[in-house]
PyMOL commands that place a pseudoatom at each C-alpha (Angstrom):
pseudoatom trace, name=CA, resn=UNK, resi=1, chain=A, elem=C, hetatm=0, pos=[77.742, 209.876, 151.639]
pseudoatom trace, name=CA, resn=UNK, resi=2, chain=A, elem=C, hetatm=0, pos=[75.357, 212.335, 152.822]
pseudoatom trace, name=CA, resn=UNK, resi=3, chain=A, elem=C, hetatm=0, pos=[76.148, 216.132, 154.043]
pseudoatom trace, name=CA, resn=UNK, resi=4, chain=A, elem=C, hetatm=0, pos=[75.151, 216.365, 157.742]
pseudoatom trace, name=CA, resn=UNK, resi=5, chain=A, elem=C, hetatm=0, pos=[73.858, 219.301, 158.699]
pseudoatom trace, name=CA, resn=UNK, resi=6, chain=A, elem=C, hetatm=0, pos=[73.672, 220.884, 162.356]
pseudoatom trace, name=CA, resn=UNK, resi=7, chain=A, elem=C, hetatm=0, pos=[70.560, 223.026, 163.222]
pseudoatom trace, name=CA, resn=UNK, resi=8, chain=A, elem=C, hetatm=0, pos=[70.793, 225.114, 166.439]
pseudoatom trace, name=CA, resn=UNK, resi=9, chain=A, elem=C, hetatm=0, pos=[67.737, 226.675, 167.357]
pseudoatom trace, name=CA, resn=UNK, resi=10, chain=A, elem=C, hetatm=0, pos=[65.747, 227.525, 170.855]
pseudoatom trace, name=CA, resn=UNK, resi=11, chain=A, elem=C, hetatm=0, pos=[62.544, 227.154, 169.661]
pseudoatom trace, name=CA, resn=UNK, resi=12, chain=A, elem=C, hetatm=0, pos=[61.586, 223.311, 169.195]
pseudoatom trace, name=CA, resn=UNK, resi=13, chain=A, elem=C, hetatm=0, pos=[59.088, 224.041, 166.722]
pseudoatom trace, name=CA, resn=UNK, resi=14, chain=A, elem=C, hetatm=0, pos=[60.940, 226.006, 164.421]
pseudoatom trace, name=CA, resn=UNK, resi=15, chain=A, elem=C, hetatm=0, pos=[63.906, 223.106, 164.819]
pseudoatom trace, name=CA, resn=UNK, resi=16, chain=A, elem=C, hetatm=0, pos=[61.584, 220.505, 164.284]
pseudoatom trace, name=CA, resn=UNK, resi=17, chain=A, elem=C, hetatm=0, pos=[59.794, 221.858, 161.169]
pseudoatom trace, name=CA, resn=UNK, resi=18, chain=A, elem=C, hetatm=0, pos=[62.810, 222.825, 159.444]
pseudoatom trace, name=CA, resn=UNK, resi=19, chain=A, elem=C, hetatm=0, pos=[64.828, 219.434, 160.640]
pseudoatom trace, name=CA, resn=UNK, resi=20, chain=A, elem=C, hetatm=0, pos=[61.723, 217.703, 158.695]
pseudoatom trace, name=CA, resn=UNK, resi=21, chain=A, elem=C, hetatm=0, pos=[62.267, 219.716, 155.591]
pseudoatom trace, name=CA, resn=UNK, resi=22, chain=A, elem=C, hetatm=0, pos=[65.953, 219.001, 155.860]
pseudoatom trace, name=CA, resn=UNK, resi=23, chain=A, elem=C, hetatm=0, pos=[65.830, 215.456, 155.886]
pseudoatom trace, name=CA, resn=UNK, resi=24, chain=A, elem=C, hetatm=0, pos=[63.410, 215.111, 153.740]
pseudoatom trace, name=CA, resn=UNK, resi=25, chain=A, elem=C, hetatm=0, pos=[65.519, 216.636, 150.833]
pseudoatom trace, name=CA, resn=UNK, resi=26, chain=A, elem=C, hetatm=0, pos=[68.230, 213.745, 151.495]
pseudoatom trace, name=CA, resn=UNK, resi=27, chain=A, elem=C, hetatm=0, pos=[70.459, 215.518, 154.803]
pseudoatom trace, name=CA, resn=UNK, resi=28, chain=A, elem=C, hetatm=0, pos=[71.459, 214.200, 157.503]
pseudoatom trace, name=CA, resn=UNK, resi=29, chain=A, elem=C, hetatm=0, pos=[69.989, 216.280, 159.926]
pseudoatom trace, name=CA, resn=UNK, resi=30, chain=A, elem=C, hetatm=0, pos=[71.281, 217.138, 163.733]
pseudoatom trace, name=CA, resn=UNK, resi=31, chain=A, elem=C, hetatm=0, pos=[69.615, 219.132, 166.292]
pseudoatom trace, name=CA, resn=UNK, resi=32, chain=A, elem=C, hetatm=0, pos=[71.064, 221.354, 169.042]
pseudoatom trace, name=CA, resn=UNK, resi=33, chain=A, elem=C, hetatm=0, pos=[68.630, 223.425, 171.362]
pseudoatom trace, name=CA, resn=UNK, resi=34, chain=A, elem=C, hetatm=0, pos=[71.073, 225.423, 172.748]
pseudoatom trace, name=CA, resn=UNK, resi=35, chain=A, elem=C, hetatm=0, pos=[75.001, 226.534, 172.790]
pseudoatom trace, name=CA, resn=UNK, resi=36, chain=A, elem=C, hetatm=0, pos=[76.048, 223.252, 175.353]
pseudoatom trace, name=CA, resn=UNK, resi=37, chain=A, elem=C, hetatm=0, pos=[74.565, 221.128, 173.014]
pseudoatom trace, name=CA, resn=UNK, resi=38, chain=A, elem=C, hetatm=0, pos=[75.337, 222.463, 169.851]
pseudoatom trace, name=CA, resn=UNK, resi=39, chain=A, elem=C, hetatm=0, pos=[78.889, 222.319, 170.863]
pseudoatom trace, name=CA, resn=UNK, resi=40, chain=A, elem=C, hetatm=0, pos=[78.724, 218.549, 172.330]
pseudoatom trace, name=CA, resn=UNK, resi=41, chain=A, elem=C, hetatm=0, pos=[76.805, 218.084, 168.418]
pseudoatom trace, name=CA, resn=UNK, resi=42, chain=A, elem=C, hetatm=0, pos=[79.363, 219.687, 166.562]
pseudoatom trace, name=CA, resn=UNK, resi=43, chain=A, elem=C, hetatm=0, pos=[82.195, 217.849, 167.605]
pseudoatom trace, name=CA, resn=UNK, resi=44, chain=A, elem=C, hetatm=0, pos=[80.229, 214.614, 167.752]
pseudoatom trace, name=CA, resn=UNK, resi=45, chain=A, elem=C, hetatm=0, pos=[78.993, 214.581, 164.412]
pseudoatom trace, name=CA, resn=UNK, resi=46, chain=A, elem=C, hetatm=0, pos=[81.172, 216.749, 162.430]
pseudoatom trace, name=CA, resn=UNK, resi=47, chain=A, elem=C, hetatm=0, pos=[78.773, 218.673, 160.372]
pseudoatom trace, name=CA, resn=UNK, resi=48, chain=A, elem=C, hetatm=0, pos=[78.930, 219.660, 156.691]
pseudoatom trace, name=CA, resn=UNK, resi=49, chain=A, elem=C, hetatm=0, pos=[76.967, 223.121, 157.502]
pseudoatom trace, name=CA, resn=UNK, resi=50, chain=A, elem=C, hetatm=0, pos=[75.665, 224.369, 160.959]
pseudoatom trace, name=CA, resn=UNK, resi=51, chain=A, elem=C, hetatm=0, pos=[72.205, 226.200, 160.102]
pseudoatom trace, name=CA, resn=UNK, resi=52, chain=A, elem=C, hetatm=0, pos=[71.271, 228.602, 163.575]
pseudoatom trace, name=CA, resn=UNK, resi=53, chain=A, elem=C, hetatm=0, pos=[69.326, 231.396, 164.633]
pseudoatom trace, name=CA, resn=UNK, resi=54, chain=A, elem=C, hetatm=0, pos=[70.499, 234.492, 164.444]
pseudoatom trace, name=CA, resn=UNK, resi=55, chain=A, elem=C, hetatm=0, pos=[70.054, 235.349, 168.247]
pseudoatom trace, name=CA, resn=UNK, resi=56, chain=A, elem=C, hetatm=0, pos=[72.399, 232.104, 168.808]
pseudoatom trace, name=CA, resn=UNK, resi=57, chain=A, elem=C, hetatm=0, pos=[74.970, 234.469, 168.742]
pseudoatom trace, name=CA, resn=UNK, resi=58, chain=A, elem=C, hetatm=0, pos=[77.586, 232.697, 171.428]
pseudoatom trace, name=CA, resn=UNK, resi=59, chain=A, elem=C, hetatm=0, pos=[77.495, 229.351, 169.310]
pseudoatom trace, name=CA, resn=UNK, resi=60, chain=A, elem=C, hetatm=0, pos=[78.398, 230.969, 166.231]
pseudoatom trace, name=CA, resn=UNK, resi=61, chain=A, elem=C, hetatm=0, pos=[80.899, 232.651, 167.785]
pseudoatom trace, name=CA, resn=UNK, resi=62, chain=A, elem=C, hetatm=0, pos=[82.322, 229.120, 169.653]
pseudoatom trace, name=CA, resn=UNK, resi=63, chain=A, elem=C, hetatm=0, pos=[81.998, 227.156, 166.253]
pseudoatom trace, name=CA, resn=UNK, resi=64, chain=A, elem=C, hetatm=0, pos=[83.908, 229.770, 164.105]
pseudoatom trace, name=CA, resn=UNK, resi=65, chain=A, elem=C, hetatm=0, pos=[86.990, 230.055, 166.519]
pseudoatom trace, name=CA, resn=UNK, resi=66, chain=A, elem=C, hetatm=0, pos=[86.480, 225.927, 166.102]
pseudoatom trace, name=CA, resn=UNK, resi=67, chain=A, elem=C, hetatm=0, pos=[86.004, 225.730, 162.224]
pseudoatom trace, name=CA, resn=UNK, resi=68, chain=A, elem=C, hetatm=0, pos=[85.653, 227.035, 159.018]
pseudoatom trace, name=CA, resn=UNK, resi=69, chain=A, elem=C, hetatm=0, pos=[82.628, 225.153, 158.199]
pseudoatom trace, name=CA, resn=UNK, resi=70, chain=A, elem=C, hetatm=0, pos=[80.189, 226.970, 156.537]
pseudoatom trace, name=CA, resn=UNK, resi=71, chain=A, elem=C, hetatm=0, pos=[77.334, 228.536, 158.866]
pseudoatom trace, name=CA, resn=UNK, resi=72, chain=A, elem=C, hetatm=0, pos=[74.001, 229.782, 157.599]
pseudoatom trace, name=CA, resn=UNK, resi=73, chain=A, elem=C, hetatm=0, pos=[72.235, 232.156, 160.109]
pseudoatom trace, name=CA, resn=UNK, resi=74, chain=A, elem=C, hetatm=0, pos=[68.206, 232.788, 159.969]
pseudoatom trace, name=CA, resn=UNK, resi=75, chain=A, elem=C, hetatm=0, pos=[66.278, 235.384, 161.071]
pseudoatom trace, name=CA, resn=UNK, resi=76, chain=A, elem=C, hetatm=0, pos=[62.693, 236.245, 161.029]
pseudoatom trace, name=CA, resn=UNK, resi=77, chain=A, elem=C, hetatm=0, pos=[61.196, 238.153, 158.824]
pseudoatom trace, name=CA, resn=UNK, resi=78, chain=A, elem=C, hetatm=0, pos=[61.381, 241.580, 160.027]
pseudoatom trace, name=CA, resn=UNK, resi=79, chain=A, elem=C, hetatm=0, pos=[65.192, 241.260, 161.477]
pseudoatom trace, name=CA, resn=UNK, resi=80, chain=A, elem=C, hetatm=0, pos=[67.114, 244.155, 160.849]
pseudoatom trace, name=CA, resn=UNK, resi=81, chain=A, elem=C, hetatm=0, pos=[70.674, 242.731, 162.151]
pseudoatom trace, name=CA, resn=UNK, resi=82, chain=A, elem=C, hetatm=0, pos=[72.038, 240.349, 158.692]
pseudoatom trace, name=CA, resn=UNK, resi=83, chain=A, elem=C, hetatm=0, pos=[74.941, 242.128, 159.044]
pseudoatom trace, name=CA, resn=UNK, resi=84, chain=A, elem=C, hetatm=0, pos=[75.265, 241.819, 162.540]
pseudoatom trace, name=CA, resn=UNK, resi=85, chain=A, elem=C, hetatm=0, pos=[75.363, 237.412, 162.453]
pseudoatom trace, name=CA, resn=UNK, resi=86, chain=A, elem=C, hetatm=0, pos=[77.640, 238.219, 158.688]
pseudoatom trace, name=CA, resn=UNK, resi=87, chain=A, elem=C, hetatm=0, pos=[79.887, 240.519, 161.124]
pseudoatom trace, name=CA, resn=UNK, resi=88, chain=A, elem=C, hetatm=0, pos=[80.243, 237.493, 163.723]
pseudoatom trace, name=CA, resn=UNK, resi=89, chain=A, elem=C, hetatm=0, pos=[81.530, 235.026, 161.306]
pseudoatom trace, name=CA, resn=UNK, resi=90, chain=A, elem=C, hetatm=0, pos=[78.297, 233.407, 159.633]
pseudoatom trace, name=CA, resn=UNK, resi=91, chain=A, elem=C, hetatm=0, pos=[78.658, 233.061, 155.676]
pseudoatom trace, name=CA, resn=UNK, resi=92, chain=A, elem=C, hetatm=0, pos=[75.193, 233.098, 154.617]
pseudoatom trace, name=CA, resn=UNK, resi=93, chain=A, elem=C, hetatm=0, pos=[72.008, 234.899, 156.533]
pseudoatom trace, name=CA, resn=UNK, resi=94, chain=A, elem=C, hetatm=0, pos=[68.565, 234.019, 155.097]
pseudoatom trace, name=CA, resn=UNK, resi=95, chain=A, elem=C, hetatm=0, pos=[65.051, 235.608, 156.135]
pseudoatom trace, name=CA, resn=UNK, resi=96, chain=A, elem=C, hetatm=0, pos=[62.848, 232.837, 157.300]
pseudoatom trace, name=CA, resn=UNK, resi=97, chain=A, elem=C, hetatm=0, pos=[60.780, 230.977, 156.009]
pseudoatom trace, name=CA, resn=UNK, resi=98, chain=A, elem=C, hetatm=0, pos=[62.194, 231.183, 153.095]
pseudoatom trace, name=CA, resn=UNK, resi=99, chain=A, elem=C, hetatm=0, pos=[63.122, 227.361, 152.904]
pseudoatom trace, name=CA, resn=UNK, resi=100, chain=A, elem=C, hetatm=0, pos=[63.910, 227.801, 148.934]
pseudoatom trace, name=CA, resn=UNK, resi=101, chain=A, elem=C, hetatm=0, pos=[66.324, 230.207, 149.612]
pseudoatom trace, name=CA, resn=UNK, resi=102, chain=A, elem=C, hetatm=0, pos=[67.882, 228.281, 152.862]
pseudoatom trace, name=CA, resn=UNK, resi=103, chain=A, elem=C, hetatm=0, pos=[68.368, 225.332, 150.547]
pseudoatom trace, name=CA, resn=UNK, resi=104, chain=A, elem=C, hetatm=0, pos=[70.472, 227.360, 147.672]
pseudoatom trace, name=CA, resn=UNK, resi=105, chain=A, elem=C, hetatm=0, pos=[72.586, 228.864, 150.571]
pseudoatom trace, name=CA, resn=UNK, resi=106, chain=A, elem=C, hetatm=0, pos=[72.947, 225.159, 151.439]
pseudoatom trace, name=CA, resn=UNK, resi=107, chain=A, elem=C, hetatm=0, pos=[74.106, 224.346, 148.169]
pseudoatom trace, name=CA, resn=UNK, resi=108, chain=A, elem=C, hetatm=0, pos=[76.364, 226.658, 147.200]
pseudoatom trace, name=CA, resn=UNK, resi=109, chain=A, elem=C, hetatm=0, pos=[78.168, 225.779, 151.072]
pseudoatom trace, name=CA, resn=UNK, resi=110, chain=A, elem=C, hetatm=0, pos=[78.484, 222.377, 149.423]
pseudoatom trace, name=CA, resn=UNK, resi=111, chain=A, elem=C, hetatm=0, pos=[80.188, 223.517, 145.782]
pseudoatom trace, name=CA, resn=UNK, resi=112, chain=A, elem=C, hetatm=0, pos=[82.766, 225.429, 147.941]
pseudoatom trace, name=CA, resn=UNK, resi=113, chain=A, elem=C, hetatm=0, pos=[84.298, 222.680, 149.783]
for i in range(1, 113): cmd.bond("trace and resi %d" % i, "trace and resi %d" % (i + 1))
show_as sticks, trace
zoom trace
């Protein structure tokens, strides 16, 4: 069966790209563009891992009180507040782009459930 994973992300670009990238590596990949619909997603499709940006800060709050599933919060490059998303309940926070390191994070989620 294959994990499903829930990306929650404003920009449609940045959703897209790394939605591609996801599915491409054997995911099944869900999209959420904002907190409404990442919540309508989540219980829909039951995700394996919810990937979101960091600024999504209302949806990770919504889907922790909801779940334990692992979440995996990106920032950009020059973010300073990785402790801020850890502090909120995320489990992982990766720098983006860094799709390498985004798909360990994804991994290890995986080997702990």
């Amino acid at each position: 069966m294959e994990k499903r994973i829930l990306i929650v992300n404003q920009d449609p670009n940045a959703r897209e790209a790394l939605a591609q990238t996801l599915a491409a590596s054997g995911y099944q990949v869900y999209t959420a563009a904002d907190e409404i619909a990442a919540l309508f997603q989540f219980g829909f499709r039951q995700p394996d891992v919810v990937i979101l940006d960091e600024r999504e800060h209302e949806a990770l709050r919504r889907i922790r009180s909801l779940s334990s599933v692992p979440i995996i919060a990106l920032a950009a490059a020059d973010s300073t507040s990785g402790s801020d998303v850890l502090g909120q309940g995320a489990d992982y926070y990766v720098r983006q782009p860094n799709v390498g390191e985004l798909q360990a994070k994804i991994r290890a989620s995986f080997r702990r459930q």
